[in-house]
C-alpha positions as MATLAB code, in Angstrom:
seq = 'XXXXXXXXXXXXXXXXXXXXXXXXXXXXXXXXXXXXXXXXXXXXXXXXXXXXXXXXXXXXXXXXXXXXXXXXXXXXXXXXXXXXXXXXXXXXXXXXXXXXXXXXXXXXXXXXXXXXXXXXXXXXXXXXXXXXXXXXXXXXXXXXXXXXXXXXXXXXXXXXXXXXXXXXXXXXXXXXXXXXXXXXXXXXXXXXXXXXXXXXXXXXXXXXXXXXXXXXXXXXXXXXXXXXXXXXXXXXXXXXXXXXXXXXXXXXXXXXXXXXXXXXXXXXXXXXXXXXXXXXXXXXXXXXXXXXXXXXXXXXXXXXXXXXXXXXXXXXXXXXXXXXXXXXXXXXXXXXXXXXXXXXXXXXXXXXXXXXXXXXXXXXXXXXXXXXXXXXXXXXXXXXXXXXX';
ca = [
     -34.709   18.587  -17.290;
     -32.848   17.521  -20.368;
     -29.101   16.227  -20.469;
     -26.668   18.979  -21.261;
     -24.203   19.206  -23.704;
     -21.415   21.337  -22.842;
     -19.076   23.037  -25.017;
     -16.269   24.564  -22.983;
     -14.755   28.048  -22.623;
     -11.631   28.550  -23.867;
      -8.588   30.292  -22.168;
      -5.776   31.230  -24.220;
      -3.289   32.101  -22.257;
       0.012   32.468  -23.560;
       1.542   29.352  -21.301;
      -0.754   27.018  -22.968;
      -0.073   24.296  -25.040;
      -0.847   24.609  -29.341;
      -0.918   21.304  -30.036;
      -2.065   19.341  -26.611;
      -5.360   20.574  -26.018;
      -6.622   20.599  -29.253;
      -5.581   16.796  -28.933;
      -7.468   16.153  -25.704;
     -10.257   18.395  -26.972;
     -10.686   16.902  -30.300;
     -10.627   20.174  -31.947;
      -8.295   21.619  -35.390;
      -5.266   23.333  -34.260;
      -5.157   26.658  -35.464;
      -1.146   27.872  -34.076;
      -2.279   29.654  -30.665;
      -2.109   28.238  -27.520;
      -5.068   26.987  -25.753;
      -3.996   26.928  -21.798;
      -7.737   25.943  -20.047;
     -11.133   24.362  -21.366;
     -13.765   25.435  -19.108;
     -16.779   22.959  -18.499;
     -18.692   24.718  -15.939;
     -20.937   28.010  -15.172;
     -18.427   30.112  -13.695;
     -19.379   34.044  -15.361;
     -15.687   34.870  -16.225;
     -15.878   31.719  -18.839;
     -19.506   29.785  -18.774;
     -19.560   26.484  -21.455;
     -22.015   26.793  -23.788;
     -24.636   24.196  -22.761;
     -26.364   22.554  -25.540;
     -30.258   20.879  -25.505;
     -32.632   20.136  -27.909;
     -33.890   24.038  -28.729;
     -30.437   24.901  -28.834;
     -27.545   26.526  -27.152;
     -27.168   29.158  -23.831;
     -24.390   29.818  -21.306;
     -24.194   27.611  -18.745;
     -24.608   29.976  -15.896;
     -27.654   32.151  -17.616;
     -29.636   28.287  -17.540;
     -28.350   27.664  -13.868;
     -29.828   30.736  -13.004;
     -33.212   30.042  -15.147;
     -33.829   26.874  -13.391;
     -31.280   26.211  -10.356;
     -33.181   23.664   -8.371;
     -34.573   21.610  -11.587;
     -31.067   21.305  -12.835;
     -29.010   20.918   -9.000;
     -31.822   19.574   -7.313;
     -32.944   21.448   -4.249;
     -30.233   20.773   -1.460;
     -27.399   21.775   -3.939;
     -29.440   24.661   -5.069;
     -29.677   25.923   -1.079;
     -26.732   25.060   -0.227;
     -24.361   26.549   -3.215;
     -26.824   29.026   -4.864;
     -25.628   27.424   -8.327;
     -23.219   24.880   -9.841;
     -20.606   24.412   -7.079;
     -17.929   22.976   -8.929;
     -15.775   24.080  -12.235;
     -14.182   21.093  -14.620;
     -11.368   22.383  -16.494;
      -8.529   20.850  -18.769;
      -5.847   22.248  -18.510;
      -1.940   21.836  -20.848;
       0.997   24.017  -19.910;
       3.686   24.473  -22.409;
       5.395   26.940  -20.460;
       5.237   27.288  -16.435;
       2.268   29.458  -14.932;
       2.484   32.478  -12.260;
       3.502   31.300   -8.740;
      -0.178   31.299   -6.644;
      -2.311   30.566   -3.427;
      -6.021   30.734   -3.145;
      -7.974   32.195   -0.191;
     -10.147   30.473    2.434;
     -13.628   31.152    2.461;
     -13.552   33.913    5.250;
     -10.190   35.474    3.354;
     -12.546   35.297   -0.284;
     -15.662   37.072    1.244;
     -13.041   39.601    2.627;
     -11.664   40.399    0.032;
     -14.749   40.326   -2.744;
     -16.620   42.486   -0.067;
     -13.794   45.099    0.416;
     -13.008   45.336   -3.560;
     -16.555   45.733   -4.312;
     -16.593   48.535   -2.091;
     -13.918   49.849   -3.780;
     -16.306   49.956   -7.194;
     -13.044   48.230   -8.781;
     -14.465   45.957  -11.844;
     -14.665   42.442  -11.597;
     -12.546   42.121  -14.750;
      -9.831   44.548  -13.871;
      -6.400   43.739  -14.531;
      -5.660   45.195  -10.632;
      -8.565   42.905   -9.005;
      -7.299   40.030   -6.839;
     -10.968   38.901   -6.053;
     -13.380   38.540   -8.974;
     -15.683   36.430   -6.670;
     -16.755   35.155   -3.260;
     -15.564   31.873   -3.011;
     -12.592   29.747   -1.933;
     -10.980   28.090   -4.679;
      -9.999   24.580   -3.397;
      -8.664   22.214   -6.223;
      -7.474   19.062   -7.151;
      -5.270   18.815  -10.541;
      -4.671   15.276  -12.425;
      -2.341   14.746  -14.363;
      -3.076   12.913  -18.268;
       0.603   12.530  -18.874;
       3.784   13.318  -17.087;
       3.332   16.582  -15.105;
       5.459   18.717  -13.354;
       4.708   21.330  -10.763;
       6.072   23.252   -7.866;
       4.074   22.951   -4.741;
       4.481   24.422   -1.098;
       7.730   25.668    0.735;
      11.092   23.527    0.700;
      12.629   22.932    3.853;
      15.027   25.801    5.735;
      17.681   23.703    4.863;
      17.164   23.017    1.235;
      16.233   26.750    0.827;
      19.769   27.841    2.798;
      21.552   25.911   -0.186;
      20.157   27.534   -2.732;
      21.217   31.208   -0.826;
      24.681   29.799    0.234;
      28.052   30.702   -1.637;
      27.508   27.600   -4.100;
      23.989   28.263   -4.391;
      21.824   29.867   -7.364;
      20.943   32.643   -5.701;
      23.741   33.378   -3.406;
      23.475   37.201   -3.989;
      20.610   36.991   -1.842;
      21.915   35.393    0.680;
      23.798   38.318    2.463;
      20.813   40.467    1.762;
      17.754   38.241    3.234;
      17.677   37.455    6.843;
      17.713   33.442    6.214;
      16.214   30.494    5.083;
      12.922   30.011    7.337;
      10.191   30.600    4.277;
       7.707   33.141    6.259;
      10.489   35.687    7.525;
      12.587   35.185    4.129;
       9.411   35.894    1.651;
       8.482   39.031    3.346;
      11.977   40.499    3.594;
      12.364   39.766   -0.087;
       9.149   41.108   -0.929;
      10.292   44.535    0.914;
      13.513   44.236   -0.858;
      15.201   47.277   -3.251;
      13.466   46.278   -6.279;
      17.230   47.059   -8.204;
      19.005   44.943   -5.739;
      16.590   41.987   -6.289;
      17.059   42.315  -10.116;
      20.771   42.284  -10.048;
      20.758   39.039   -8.009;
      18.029   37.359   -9.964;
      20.346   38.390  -13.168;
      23.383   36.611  -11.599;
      21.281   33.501  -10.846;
      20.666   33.466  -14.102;
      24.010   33.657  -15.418;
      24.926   30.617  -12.961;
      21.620   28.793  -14.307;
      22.777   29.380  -17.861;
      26.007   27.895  -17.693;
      25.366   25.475  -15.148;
      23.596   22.712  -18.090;
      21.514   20.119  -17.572;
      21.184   20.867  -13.487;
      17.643   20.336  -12.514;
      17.239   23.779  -10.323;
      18.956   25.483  -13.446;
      17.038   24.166  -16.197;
      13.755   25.110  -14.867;
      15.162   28.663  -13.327;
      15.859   28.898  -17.267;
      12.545   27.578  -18.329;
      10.963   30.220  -16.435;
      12.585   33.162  -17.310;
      11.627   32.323  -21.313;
       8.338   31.606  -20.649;
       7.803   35.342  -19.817;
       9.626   35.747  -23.109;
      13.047   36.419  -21.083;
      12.472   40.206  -20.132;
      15.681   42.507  -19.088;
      14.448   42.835  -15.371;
      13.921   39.585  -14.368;
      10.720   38.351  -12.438;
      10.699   38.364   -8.623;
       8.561   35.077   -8.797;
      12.145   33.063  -10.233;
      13.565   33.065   -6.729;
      10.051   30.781   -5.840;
      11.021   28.233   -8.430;
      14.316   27.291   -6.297;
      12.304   27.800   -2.562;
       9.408   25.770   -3.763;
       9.305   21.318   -3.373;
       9.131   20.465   -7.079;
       7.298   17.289   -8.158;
       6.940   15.189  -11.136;
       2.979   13.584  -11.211;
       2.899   10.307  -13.139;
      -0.821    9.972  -15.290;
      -3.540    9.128  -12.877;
      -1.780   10.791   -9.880;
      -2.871   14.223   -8.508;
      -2.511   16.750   -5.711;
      -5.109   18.165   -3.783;
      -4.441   21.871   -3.233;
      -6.107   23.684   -0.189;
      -5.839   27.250    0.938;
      -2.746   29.585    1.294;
      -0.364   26.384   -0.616;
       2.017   28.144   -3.095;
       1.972   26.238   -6.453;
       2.653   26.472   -9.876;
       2.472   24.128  -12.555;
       5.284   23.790  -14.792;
       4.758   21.686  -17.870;
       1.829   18.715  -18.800;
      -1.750   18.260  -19.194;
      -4.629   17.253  -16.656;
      -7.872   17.737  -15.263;
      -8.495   20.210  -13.228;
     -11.421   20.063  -10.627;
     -12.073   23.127   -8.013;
     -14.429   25.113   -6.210;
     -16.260   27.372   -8.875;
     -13.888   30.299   -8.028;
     -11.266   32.363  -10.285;
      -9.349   33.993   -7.191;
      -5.991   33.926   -7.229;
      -3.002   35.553   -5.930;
       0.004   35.708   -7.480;
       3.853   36.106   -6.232;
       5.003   36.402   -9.806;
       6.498   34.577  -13.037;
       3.499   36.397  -14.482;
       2.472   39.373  -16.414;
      -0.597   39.977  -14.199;
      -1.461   41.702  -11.309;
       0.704   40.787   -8.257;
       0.009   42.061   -5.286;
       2.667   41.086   -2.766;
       0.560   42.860    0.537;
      -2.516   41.047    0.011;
      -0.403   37.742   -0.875;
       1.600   38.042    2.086;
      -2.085   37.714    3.959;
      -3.043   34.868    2.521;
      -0.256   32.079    1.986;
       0.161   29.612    4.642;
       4.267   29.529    5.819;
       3.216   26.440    8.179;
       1.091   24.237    5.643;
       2.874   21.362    4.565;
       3.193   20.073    0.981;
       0.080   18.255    0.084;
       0.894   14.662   -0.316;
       0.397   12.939   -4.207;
      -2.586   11.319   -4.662;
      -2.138    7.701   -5.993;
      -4.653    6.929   -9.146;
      -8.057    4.837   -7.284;
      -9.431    2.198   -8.629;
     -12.283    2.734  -11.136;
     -15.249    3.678   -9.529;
     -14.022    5.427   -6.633;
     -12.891    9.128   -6.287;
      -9.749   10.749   -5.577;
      -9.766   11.760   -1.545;
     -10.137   15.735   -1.079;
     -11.661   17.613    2.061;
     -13.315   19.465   -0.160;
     -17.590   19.640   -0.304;
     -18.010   21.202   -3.741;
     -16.604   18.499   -5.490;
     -15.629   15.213   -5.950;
     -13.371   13.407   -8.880;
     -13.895    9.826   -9.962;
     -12.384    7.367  -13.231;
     -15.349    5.500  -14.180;
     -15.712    1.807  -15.211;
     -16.113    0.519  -18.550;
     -19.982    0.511  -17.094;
     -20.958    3.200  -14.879;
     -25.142    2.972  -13.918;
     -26.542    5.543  -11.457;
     -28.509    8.265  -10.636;
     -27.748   12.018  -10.445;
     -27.453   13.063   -6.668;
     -27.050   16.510   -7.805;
     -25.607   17.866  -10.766;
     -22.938   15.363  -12.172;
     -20.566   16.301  -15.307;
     -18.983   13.911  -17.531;
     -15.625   13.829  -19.205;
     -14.741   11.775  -21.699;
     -11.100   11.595  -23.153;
     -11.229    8.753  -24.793;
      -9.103    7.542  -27.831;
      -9.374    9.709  -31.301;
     -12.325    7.918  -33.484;
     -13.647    5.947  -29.950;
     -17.177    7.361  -28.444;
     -18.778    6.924  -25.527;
     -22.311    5.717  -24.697;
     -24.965    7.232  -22.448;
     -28.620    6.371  -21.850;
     -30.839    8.613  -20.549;
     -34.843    8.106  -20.046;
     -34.585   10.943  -23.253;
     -32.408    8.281  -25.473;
     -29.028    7.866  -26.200;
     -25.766   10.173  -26.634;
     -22.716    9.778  -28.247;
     -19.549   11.382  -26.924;
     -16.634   11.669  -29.059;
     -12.866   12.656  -27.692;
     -13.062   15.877  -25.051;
     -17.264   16.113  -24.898;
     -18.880   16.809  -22.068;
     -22.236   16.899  -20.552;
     -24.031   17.800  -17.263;
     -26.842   15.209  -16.009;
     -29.157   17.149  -13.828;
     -30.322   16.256  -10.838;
     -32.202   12.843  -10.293;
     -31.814   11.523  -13.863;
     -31.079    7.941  -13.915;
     -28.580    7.124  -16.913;
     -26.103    3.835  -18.091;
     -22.726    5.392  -19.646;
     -20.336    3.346  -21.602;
     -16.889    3.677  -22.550;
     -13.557    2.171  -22.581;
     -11.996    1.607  -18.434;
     -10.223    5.060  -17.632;
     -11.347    7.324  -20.232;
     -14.873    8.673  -18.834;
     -14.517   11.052  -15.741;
     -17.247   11.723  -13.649;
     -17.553   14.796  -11.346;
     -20.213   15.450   -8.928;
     -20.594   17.732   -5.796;
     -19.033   16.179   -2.958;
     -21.692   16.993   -0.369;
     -25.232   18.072   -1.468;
];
């Protein structure tokens, strides 16, 4: 089966970046944001993947020819491509999220099918079957919010000096799992007023870390009169800054958001998500509540490895890896590549079918068992192939 070339879906969200990813894409800007690039065979966005006759969604030619393309174990195993690439630039901080586990996915995909709600609904929380473990890298600085603070560092933000010290007299304290469901069952008036006065604080209170991004996220959702529950999250949430080359590994039930920056994104070929808010989509605090993890800590950062070897995730759908300058191998499985190389810089690949050129944010998937030679400068090609066939 022929090499691939994959042109990506694009998600144009209204966090995403104008001018970024049409940088790492190595496409015009045109003005609108462009928030995700999609590079895999997932139905709610499938690349357009490219051969000699011509172009076809991605999933449509899984589906023609699974075990050619994934070889045979993958194809068993996963039923189709197990993995989704994306690239991903925030301008603007996304919704506050978890992802389910696989038994919580199947749950919930089961119970909304039965429901006969449609997969693209605004109100559906599960638009497939899958868990969605992933693993985000960042290209550039990159900030993000990422499981529970402590009980102490959450009390300060509730106390008299704190951001949101209206809450404090009206939550029962600072331990995350009895505090998020007693705000969730909060007066919905109440909560507004004291979100409103934490802004007021956050306004005049300047440069302040906690402040300026309490601010940030209230414009992103283009600062409406009732503010959004999910602000509260941005001061009870551990908030990191990812240096390029660093990542996190995100497993089931962790509240995240990202904030600001661009990266790779690597997950389980899944679109579930639940949100807790800064978001004007479907939030569904019961179903939430049943799925984040109080106890889970916050996943360490993953240091850059060296070229050749991939970043270290539990996870069997995928794995991540920075090539070498030289990277010579054959397929076990489907393998994508990713190259974000320098403007007016290509990379090389050999195949037994001849030789590619990949300019700035091209991508291809090398089916299963095809020997090929790529070439490019040290950091810039990113391979990504299923963890465990």
């Amino acid at each position: 089966m022929a090499v691939l070339r994959l042109r990506p879906a694009l998600k144009r969200y209204a966090w995403g970046d104008a001018r970024r990813s049409p940088e790492l894409l190595g496409i015009p800007e045109d003005g609108e944001p462009v928030a995700e690039a999609w590079f895999g065979a997932h139905p709610q966005g499938p690349a357009e993947a490219f051969d000699a006759a011509g172009g076809k969604p991605l999933d449509a030619r899984v589906a023609a020819g699974a075990e050619a393309l994934l070889g045979a174990r993958v194809a068993e195993r996963y039923g189709g491509l197990p993995y989704l690439v994306k690239l991903l630039a925030a301008a603007r901080p996304l919704s506050i999220q978890v992802h389910p586990d696989p038994a919580q996915a199947a749950a919930g995909f089961a119970r909304e099918e039965a429901a006969g709600i449609a997969r693209d609904a605004r109100e559906r929380c599960y638009r497939d079957d899958r868990a969605k473990p992933e693993l985000l890298v960042a290209l550039g600085p990159f900030d993000a919010l990422v499981g529970f603070r402590s009980a102490a560092e959450i009390a300060t933000s509730l106390a008299p000096g704190g951001l949101l010290r209206d809450l404090g007299g009206l939550l029962p304290g600072p331990e995350p799992e009895t505090l998020v469901r007693a705000y969730f069952a909060m007066d919905a008036g109440s909560r507004g007023a004291a979100l409103e006065s934490a802004l007021a604080r956050a306004r005049a209170r300047g440069g302040d870390e906690d402040a300026r991004w309490l601010r940030a996220a209230h414009e992103a959702l283009g600062s409406p009169a009732t503010p959004d529950p999910g602000l509260a999250f941005v001061l009870w949430l551990k908030r990191v800054r990812l240096r390029p080359g660093e990542g996190l590994f995100l497993p089931a039930g962790v509240p995240h958001a990202y904030l600001r920056g661009a990266g790779i994104e690597v997950m389980a070929s899944s679109d579930n998500v639940l949100r807790a808010g800064l978001t004007s989509k479907h939030v569904d605090p019961a179903e939430l509540l049943r799925v984040v993890r109080f106890d889970a800590p916050a996943p360490a950062v993953l240091t850059a490895p060296a070229a050749g070897e991939a970043y270290p995730t539990p996870a069997p759908e995928f794995a991540l890896t920075p090539c070498p300058e030289e990277l010579v191998r054959e397929a076990q499985g489907p393998e994508t590549l990713l190259f974000l190389g320098p403007p007016g810089v290509e990379a090389r690949l050999e195949t037994g079918a001849g030789d590619l050129r990949l300019a700035r944010g091209h991508g291809v998937l090398i089916p299963h068992g095809e020997a090929y030679r790529a070439i490019a400068p040290a950091g810039s090609l990113w391979l990504v192939r299923v963890g465990a066939c």
